[in-house]
N, C-alpha and C positions, 0 to 999 in steps of 0.2 A: 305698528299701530298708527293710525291716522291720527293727523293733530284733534285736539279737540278745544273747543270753546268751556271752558270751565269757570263759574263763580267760585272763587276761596274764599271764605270768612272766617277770622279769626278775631285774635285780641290786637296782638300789636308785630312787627317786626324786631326781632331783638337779634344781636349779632352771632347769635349763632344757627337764626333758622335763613337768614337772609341769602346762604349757599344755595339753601336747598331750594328756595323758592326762586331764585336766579335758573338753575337747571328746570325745572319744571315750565319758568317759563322760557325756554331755550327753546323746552318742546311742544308746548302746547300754547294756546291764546288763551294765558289766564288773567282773568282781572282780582285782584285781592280788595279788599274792603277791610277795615281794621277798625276794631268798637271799643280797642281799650286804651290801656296805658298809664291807667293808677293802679294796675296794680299792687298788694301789697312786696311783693318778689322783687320787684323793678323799681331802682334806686333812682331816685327825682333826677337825678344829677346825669344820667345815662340819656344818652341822645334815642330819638323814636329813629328808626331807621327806615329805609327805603332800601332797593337796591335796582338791580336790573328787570325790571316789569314794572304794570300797570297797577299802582297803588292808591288807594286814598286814605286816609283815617277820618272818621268820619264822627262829627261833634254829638254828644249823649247829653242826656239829663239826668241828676241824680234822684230819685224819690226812694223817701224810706229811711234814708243815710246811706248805705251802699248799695241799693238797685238800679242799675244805670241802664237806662232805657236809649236804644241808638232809631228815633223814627225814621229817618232814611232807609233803613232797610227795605219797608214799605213801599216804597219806590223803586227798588230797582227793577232791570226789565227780567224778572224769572225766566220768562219764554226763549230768551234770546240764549240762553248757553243749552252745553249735551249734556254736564253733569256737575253739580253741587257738592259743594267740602263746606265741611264745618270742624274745627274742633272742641272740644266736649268743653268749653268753656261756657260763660255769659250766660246767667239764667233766664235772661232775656231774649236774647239773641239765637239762642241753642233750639227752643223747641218752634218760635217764629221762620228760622230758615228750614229747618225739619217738615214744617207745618206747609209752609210755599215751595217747596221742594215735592212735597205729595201733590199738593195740589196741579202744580203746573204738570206732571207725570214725568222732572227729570229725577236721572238716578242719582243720590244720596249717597255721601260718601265720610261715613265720621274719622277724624283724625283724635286719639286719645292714650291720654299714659296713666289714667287714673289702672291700678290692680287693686286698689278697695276704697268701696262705696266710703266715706266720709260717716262719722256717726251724729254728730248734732241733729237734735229734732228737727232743723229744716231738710237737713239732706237725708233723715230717715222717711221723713215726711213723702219727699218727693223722688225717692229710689225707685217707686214702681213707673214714674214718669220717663225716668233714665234708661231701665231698662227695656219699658215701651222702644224706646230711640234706638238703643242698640240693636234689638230683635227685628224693627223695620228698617232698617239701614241696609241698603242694597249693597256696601262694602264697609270695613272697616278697617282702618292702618291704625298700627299702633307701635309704640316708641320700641317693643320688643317681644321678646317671648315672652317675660314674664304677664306681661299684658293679654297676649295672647292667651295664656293658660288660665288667667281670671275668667276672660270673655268667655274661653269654653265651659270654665264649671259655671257659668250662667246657666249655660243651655243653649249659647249663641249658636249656631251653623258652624262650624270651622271652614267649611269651605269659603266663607267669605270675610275670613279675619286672615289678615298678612302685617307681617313684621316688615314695618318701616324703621331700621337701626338708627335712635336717636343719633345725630352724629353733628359737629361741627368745624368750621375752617381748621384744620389743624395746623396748615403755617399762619396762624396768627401768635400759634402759643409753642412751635417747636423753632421759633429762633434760636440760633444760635448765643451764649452768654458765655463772654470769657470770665476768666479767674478775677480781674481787676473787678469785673463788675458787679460781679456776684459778691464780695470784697466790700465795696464802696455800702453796697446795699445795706448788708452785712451790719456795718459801721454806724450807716444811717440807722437802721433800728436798735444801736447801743447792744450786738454784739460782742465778743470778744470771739480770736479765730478759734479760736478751740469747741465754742460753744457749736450745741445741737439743737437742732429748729424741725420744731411740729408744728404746720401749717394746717389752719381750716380757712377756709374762704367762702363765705355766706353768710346770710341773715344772722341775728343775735335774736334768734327767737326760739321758743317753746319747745318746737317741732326739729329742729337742727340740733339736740343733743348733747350742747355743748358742755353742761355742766358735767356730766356725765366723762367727757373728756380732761376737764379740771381734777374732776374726783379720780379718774386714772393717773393722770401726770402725779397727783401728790402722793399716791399708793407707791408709784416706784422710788421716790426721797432719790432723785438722781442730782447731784447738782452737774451747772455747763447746759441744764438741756432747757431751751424757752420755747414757752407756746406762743405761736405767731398768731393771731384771730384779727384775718380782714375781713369789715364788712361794720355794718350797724346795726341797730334795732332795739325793741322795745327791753329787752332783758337785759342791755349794756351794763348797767350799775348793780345789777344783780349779777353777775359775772366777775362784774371788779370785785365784789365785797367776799365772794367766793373764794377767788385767786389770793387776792391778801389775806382769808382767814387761813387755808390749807401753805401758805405760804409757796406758791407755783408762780414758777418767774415768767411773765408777761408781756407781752407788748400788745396793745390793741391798735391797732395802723389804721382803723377806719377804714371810708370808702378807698379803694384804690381803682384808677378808670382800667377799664376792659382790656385796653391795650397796652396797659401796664404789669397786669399781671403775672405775662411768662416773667418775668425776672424773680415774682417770689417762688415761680411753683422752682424753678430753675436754681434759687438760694437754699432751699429746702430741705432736709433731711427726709422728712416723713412728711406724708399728706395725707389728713386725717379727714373725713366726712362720717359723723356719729347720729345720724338722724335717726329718730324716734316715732313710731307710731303714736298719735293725738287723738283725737275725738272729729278734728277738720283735717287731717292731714297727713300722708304717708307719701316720702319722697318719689313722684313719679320715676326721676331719672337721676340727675344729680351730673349736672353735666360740667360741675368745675373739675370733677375724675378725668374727663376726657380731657382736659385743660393740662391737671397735673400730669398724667401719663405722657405728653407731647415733651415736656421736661425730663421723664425719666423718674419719676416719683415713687418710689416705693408707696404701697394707698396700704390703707385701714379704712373699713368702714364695716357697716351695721346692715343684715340683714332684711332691713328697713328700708332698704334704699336701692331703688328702680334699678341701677347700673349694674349691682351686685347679683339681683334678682334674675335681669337679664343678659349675665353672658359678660358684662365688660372684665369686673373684676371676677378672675378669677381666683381660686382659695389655694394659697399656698404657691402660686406662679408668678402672677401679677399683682398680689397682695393680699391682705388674711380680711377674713371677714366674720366678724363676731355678732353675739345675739347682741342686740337692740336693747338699751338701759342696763346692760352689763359692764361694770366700769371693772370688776375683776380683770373678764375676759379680754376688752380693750387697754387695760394695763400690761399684759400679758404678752399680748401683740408688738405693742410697744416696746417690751422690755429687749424682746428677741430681734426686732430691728434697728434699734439703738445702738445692741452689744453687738452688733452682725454688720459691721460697714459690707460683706461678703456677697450677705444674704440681699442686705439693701440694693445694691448694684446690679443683681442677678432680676430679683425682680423690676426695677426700676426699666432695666432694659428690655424684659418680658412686654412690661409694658408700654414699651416705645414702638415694639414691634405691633402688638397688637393694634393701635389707637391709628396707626399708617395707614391700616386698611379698614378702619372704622369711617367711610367718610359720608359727605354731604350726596356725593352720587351714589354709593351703595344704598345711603336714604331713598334717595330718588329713586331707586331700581326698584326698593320695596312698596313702593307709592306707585310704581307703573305697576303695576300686577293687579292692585287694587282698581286702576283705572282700566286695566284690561277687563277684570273679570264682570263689570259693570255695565260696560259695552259689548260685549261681550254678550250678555244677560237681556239684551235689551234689542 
């Protein structure tokens, strides 16, 4: 395939797409343009990234309280590239590159992980605008198959929908950690060695499940085993008062920076992601999985969640996967990899193998296809 001149427009740079967009632009002349970087996901404290290519982030205006308007877009030179990326972000930004993208007559290319429309009156409101986008969309990649299989019960084309596998640097998070330091760590969060650690790593919000996971840790009365919860958000003190009522021995560790984290996934018994379908929100992907697997993590998660949906985790190999607001069935899971150092290890290891060849270029492979068949087309 001939190099091509490509506009990307996204939200921001974050360190786990910054591979991909490195390869991509390896091979082609892509200039990115970036319109966010409040979002709510993305912890103030995490650096905006850059990598190897032609980036700007570019300054917005807020109207409305969260409607962020980037007028530069307006400017740029449409005419000058072969083909247009957008991902299904920025209600702003989404149907104005959409919109200059037709116009100029280059081919369109959407990148998205949403598998269900959002239900709030605004995104009921404007679902037939989205699905417009999709249906005109000269390609689309998406985080996987589960994506894939939504897009189709649309009515999409399938010929023009390709699985780009969410994936990230995985030697960032499969270093090596000896016994001392997993140990120290251990220590530091007021362990003893005997004790047993169930790790979640994200948000303290609505949509993440976690209570749900509280309410399982108290249903098995195990003592020795602490739930690890790194991350922040608006449900923090509704969580503490939960954990002290069911009496569920806790540590809340806050932000930990990015590059810190092989060490918990790496200290960790179990890795737990228990997200929840909401009204705004159903886990596209859940890419701290791919984080913990690079560790060796025995996973539990919820049928809710992008990774499970598409292909990472699998059920009973690389880890169990239960329904969504089920603290039975997620106590259950638990119960069996706690008592099972065996079982832990078998899949832990399933999933070291698997996550190896999950990478930032297999992403990239799925992403050329999309750019093939658009040129392809044209």
């Amino acid at each position: 395939m001939r190099r091509l001149k490509i506009l990307f427009i996204t939200n921001m740079c974050t360190h786990y797409v910054r591979p991909f967009f490195d390869i991509l632009a390896e091979r082609h002349d892509v200039e990115f343009y970036f319109t966010g970087g409040h979002e709510a996901y993305w912890h103030k404290s995490n650096e905006l990234r850059s990598g190897n290519f032609k980036g700007t982030y570019l300054p917005g205006i807020f109207l409305f309280g969260t409607f962020r308007i980037t007028p530069r877009l307006f400017f740029l030179r449409w005419w000058h590239y072969d083909v247009v990326v957008k991902t299904i972000d920025d209600r702003f930004a989404l149907p104005l590159v959409f919109c200059a993208a037709k116009l100029f007559r280059k081919p369109f290319v959407l990148w998205t992980g949403l598998w269900a429309h959002p239900q709030t009156s605004v995104h009921r409101w404007t679902f037939g605008l989205t699905r417009f986008i999709y249906r005109r969309s000269d390609a689309i990649a998406t985080y996987g198959e589960h994506v894939r299989r939504y897009l189709i019960a649309l009515g999409i084309d399938e010929r023009k929908v390709f699985c780009a596998l969410h994936a990230t640097d995985n030697a960032a998070y499969n270093r090596p950690v000896g016994i001392e330091e997993k140990a120290r760590l251990k220590q530091h969060l007021g362990m003893t060695a005997g004790d047993q650690s169930v790790l979640y790593v994200g948000r303290l919000e609505e949509g993440k499940g976690v209570d749900y996971l509280i309410d399982a840790l108290a249903r098995l009365k195990r003592p020795g085993v602490m739930l690890l919860l790194v991350g922040t958000g608006s449900k923090e003190q509704d969580l503490r008062a939960m954990c002290l009522d069911k009496a569920v021995h806790v540590v809340f560790a806050g932000h930990v920076p990015n590059e810190q984290l092989y060490l918990y996934y790496a200290a960790a018994d179990i890795f737990v992601l228990p997200s929840v379908t909401t009204l705004y929100f159903k886990e596209p992907w859940g890419m701290v999985i791919n984080e913990a697997m690079n560790q060796g993590c025995a996973v539990v998660t919820t049928n809710a969640v992008g990774a499970a949906a598409g292909g990472l985790v699998e059920e009973g190999k690389t880890g169990f996967i239960v329904a969504e607001k089920n603290s039975a069935q997620l106590a259950e899971a638990l119960e069996r990899l706690l008592k099972d150092e065996t079982l832990r290890r078998r899949m832990g290891q399933a999933g070291r193998l698997k996550i190896r060849d999950w990478t930032p270029r297999q992403q990239a492979e799925g992403f050329a296809q999309a750019l093939e068949y658009v040129k392809s087309d044209n």
